[in-house]
N, C-alpha and C positions, 0 to 999 in steps of 0.2 A: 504494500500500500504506500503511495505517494505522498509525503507530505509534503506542505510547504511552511514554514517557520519563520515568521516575522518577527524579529527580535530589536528592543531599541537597546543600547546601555549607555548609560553616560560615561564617555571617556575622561577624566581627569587625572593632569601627575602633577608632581610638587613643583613649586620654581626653582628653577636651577641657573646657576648662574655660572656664565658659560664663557669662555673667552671668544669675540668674536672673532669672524672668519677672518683669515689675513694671506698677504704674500709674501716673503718674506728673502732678500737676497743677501746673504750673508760673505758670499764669495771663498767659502771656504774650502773649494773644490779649485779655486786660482780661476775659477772662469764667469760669464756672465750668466751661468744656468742658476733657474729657480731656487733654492734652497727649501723652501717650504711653499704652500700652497694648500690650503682648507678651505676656498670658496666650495661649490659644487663641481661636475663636473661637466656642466653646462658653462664654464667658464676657463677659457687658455690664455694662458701669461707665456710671455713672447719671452727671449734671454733676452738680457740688459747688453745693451750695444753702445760703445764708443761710440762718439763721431766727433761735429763740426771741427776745430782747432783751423789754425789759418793755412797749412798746407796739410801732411797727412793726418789724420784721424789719431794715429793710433801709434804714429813716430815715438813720441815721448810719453806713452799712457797704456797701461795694461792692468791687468787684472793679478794681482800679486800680493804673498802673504797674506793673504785671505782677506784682502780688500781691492779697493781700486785705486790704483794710484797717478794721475793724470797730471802731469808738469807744468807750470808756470811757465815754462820758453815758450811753450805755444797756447798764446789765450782762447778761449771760447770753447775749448773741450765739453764736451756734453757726454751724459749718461742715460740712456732712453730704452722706455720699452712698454708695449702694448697690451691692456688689457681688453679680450673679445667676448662678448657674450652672446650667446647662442638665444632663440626665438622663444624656447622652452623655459628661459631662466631669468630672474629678475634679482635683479641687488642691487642696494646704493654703496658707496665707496666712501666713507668718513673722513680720512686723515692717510698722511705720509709722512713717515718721521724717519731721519737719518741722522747717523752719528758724521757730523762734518769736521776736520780739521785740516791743516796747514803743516809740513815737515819745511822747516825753515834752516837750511843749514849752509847759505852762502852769506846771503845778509851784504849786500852791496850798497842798499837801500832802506827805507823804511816800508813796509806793504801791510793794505788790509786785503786780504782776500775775502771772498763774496761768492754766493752762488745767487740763480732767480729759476724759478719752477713755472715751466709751460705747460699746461693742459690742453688739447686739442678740442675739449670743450669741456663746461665747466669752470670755476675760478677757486683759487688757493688764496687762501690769508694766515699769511700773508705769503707775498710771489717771491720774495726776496730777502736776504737776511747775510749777514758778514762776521768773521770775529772782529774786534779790535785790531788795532795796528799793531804790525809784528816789527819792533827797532831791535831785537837781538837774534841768535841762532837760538832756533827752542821749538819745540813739536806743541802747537797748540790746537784744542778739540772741543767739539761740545755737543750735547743732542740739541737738533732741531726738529720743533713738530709743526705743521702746516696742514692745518682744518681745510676739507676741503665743500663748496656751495654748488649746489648745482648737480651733484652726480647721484640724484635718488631717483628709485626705479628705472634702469637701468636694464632693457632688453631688444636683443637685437641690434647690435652695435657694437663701437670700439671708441675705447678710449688712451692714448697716449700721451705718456707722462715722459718731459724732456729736464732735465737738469742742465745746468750750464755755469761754469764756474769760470773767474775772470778775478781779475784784479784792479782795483777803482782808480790806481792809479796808473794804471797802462802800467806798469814795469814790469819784464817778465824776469828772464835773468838765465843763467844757469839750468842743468838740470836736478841739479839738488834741489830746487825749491817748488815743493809739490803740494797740488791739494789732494786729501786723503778723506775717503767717502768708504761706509759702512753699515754697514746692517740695515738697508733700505729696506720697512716694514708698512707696507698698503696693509690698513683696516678696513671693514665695512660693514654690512649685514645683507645677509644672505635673506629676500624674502620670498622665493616660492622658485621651484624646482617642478614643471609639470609631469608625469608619466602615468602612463594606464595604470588600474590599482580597481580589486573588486571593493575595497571598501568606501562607502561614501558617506562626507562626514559631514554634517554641516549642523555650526553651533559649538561642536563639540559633541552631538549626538549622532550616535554613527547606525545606519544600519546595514544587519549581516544578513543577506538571503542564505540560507542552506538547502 
């Protein structure tokens, strides 16, 4: 005999509190591949790529001891790399925070080195930010976080995030004198992942055919 069984239950669990989804490039592999990644996977992060500088890219700037280390001789070095999400998948993108500093070991001059954050759409606050001025040889570092406006809900699209690091007073120098970038960590929140599923929920009440 055939039955059919209409069941409602109410689904509840406790709040948890969760660290949100993030990307995270640590370079501790000496190269620009992901290090971490917990969005869904409805979502692919591109490797972090050198560029601009005023002749080659990538002459005086690599990815080494487990950061990135981009030269002063040649300004406008940039660090760049794409996040894509698929049709199925919706997120916003919060914040970018990286450990920036300055390896100062010629000292010709005096210099404040400076980075400014490009978003392909979307805006950062803030876009731009500097240490202090460096007047002796000395490794100077600090976190930077930068909120990011504009990037909620978030599907079917790309977004890419450029860095670019310079010096305010045009001097470049040497290759001892490098800006030193690390642990580049995108936060955000993950809101809805679609896929076929027999269970249908809505409210919180879900029901189960059998």
């Amino acid at each position: 005999m055939l039955k059919s069984i209409l069941s409602l239950s109410l689904i509840t669990s406790p709040a948890l509190k969760a660290n949100p989804p993030s990307v995270l490039f640590d370079f501790n592999s000496n190269t620009g591949k992901v290090s971490q990644h917990t969005f869904s996977s409805g979502v692919e992060i591109s490797p972090m790529v050198i560029g601009g500088a005023d002749s080659s890219p990538t002459l005086y700037a690599s990815f080494m001891n487990h950061k990135a280390k981009l030269s002063a001789r040649e300004p406008n070095h940039t660090l760049s790399f794409k996040v894509s999400i698929d049709a199925a998948t919706s997120i916003s993108l919060d914040q970018i925070s990286f450990d920036y500093g300055f390896d100062e070991q010629f000292h010709p001059n005096d210099i404040t080195p400076s980075w400014s954050l490009q978003i392909s759409q979307g805006q950062a606050r803030p876009p731009t930010g500097s240490l202090t001025t460096i007047s002796r040889i000395e490794n100077r570092s600090r976190k930077e976080k930068v909120k990011l406006n504009g990037l909620k809900n978030l599907s079917n699209t790309e977004v890419t995030f450029t860095l670019t690091f310079h010096t305010q007073e045009k001097r470049h120098g040497g290759l001892n004198r490098s800006h030193i970038v690390d642990h580049i960590l995108l936060s955000g929140t993950r809101l809805s992942h679609f896929k076929p599923s027999t269970l249908l929920s809505i409210g919180g009440v879900s029901l189960i055919c059998r």
